[in-house]
C-alpha positions as a Markdown table, in Angstrom:
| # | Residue | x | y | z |
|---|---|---|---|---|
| 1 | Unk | 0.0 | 0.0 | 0.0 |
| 2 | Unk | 1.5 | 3.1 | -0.8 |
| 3 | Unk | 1.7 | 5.9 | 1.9 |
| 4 | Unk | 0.0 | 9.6 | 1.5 |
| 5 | Unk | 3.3 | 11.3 | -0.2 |
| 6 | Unk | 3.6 | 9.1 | -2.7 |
| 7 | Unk | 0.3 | 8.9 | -3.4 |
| 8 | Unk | -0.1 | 12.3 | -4.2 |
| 9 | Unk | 3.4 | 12.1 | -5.7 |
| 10 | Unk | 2.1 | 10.0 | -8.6 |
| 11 | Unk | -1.3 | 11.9 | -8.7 |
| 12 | Unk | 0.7 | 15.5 | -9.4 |
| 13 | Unk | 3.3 | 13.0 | -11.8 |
| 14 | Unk | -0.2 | 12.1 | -13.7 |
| 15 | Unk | -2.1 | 15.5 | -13.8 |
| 16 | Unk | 1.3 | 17.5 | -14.9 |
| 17 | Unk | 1.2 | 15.4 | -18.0 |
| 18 | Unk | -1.8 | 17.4 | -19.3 |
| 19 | Unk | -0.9 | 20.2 | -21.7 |
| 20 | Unk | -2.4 | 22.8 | -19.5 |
| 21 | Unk | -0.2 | 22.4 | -16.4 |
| 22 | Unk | 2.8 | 21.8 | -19.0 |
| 23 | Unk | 2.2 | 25.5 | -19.9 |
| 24 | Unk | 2.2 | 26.8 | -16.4 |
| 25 | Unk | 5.2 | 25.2 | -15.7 |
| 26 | Unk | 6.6 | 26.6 | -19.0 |
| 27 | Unk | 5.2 | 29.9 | -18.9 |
| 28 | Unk | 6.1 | 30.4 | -15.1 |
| 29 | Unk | 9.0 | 32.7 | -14.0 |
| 30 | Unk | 10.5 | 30.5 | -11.7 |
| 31 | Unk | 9.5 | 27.3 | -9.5 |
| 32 | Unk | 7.6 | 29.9 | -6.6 |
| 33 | Unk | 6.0 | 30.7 | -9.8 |
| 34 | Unk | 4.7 | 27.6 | -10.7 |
| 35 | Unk | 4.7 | 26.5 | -7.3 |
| 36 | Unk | 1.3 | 28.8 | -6.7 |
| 37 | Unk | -0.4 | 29.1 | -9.8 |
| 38 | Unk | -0.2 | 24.7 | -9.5 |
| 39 | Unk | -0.6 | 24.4 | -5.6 |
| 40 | Unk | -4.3 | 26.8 | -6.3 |
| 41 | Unk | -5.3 | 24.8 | -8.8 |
| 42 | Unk | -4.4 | 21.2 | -7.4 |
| 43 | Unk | -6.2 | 22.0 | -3.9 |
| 44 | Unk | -9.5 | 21.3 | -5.1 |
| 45 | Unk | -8.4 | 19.0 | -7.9 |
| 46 | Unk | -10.2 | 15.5 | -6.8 |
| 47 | Unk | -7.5 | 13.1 | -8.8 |
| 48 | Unk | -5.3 | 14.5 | -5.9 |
| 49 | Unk | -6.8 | 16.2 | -3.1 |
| 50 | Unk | -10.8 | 14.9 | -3.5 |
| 51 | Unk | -11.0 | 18.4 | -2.1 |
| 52 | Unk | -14.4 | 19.6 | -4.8 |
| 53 | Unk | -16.3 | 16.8 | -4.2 |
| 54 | Unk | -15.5 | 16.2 | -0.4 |
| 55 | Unk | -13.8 | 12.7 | -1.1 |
| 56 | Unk | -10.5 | 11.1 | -2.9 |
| 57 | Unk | -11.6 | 7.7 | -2.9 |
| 58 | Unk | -15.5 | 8.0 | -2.8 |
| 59 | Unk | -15.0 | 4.6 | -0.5 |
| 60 | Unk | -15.5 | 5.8 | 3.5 |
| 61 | Unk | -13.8 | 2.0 | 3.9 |
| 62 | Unk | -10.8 | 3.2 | 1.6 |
| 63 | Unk | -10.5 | 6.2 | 3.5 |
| 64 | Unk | -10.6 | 4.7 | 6.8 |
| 65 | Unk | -7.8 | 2.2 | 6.2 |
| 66 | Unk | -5.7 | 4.8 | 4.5 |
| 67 | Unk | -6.6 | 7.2 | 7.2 |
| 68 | Unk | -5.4 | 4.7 | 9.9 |
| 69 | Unk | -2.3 | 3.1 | 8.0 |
| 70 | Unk | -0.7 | 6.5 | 8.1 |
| 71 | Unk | -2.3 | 8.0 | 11.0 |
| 72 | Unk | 0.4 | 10.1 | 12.1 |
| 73 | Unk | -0.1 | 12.2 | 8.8 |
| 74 | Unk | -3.7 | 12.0 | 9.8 |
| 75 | Unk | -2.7 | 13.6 | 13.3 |
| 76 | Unk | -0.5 | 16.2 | 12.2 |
| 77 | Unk | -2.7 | 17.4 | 9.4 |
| 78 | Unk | -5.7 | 17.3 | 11.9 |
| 79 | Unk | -4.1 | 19.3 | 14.6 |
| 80 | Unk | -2.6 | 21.9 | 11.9 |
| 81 | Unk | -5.6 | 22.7 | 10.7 |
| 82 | Unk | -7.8 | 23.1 | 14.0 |
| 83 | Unk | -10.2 | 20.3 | 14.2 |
| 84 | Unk | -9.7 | 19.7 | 17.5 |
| 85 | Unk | -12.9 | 17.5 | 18.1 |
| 86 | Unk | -12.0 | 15.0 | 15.4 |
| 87 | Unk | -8.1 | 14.6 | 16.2 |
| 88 | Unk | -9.4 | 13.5 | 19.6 |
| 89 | Unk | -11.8 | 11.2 | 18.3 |
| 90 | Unk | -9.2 | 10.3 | 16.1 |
| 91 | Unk | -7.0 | 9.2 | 18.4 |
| 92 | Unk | -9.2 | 7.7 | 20.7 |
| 93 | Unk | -10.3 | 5.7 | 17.0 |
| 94 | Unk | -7.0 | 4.1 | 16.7 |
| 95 | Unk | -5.8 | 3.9 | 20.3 |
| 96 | Unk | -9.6 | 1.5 | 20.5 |
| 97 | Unk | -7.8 | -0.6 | 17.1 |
| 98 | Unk | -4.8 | -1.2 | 18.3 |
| 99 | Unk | -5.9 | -2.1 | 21.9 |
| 100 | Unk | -8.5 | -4.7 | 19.7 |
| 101 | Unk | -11.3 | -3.7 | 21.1 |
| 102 | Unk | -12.7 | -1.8 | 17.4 |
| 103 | Unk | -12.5 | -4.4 | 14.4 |
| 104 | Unk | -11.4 | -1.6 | 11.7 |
| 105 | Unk | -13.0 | -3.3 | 8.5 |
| 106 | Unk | -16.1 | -3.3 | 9.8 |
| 107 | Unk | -16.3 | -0.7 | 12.5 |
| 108 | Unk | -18.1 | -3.0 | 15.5 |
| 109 | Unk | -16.8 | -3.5 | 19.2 |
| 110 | Unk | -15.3 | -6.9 | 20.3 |
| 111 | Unk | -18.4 | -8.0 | 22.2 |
| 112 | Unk | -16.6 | -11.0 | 23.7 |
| 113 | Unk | -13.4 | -8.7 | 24.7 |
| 114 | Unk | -16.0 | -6.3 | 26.6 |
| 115 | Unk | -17.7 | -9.3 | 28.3 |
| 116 | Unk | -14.7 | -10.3 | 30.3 |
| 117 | Unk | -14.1 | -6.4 | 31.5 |
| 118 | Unk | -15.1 | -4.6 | 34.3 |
| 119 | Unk | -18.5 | -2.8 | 33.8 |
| 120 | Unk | -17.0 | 0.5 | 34.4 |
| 121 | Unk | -14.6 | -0.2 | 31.3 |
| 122 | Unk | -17.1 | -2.0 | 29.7 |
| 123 | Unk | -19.2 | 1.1 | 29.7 |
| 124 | Unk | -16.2 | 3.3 | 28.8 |
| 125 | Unk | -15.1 | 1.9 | 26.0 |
| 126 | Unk | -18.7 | 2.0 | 24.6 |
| 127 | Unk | -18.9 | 5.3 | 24.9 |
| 128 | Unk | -15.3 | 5.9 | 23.5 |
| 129 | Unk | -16.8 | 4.2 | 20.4 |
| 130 | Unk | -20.2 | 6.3 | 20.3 |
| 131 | Unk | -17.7 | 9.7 | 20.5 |
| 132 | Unk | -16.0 | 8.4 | 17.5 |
| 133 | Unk | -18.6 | 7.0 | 15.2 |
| 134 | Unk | -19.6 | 10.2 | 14.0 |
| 135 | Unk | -15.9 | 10.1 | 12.4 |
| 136 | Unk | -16.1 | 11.0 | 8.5 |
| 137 | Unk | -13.1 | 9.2 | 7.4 |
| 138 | Unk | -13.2 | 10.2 | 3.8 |
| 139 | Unk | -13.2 | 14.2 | 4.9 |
| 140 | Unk | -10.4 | 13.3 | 7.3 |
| 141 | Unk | -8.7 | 11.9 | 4.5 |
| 142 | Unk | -9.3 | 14.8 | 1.8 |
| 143 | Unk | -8.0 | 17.1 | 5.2 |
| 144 | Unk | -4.9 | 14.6 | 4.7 |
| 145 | Unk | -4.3 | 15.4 | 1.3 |
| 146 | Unk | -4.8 | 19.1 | 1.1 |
| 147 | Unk | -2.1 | 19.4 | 4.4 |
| 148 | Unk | 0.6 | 17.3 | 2.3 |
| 149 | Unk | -0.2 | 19.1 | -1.4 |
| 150 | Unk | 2.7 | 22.1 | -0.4 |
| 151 | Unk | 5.6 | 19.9 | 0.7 |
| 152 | Unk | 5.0 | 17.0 | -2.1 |
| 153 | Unk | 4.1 | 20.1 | -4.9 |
| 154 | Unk | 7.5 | 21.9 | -3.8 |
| 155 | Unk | 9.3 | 18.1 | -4.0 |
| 156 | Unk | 8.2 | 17.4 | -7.3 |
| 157 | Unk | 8.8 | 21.1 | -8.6 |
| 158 | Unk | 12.4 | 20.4 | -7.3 |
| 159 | Unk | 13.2 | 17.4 | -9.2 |
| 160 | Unk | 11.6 | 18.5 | -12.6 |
| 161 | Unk | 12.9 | 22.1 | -12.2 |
């Protein structure tokens, strides 16, 4: 699986190939030049943001693997941006996966797990899960994207320029 950076790496590689971001690149002063005039335009570009339409993958299952495979992206991007509420949840989302107690490709609670617990942690980690199933995974992910565009834009402007 590959990881956000080159994801988006092969996404700018495969837009930059049309003819009309050949001619920015061409027609730019210099690689801040082109570095703006391409950054504006590939922020809402879906093929590597998903920024217009809200979603990259159009898969919320897609999203939420991604999402937790790299989730330290996730968390940086989250916390840069502000959205407080949902890098807590987001946490608390993989700190309940990798404790087992959230099955990730279905989203559901280990039952059994929770019947051999306390009820106080019983009833905790319930709630934990009720915080976070309001989670939208594929937003998260297009918040992902759109944080990473600058540094992976300026990295590929580098090597062509």
């Amino acid at each position: 699986m590959m990881n956000y950076y080159d994801e988006i790496r092969n996404d700018i590689m495969g837009v930059l190939e049309e003819e009309e971001y050949k001619e920015i690149i061409k027609q730019s002063e210099d690689k801040d030049d082109a570095f703006y005039q391409l950054e504006d335009s590939f922020f809402i570009e879906d093929s590597i943001t998903g920024n217009a339409s809200g979603s990259y993958y159009f898969n919320s299952y897609k999203a939420r693997l991604q999402c937790y495979n790299y989730f330290r992206n996730v968390e940086e991007a989250l916390e840069e941006y502000g959205y407080n509420k949902d890098l807590q949840n987001f946490k608390t989302f993989v700190n309940l996966v990798e404790e087992g107690y959230l099955n990730i490709e279905n989203m559901t609670l280990d039952y059994e797990l929770l019947d051999e617990m306390e009820e106080d942690e019983k009833y905790n980690i319930i709630y934990l899960f009720e915080e976070i199933e309001g989670l939208d995974f594929e937003t998260i992910d297009v918040i992902t994207r759109c944080y990473l565009l600058s540094e992976v834009l300026s990295d590929v402007l580098d090597a062509m320029l």
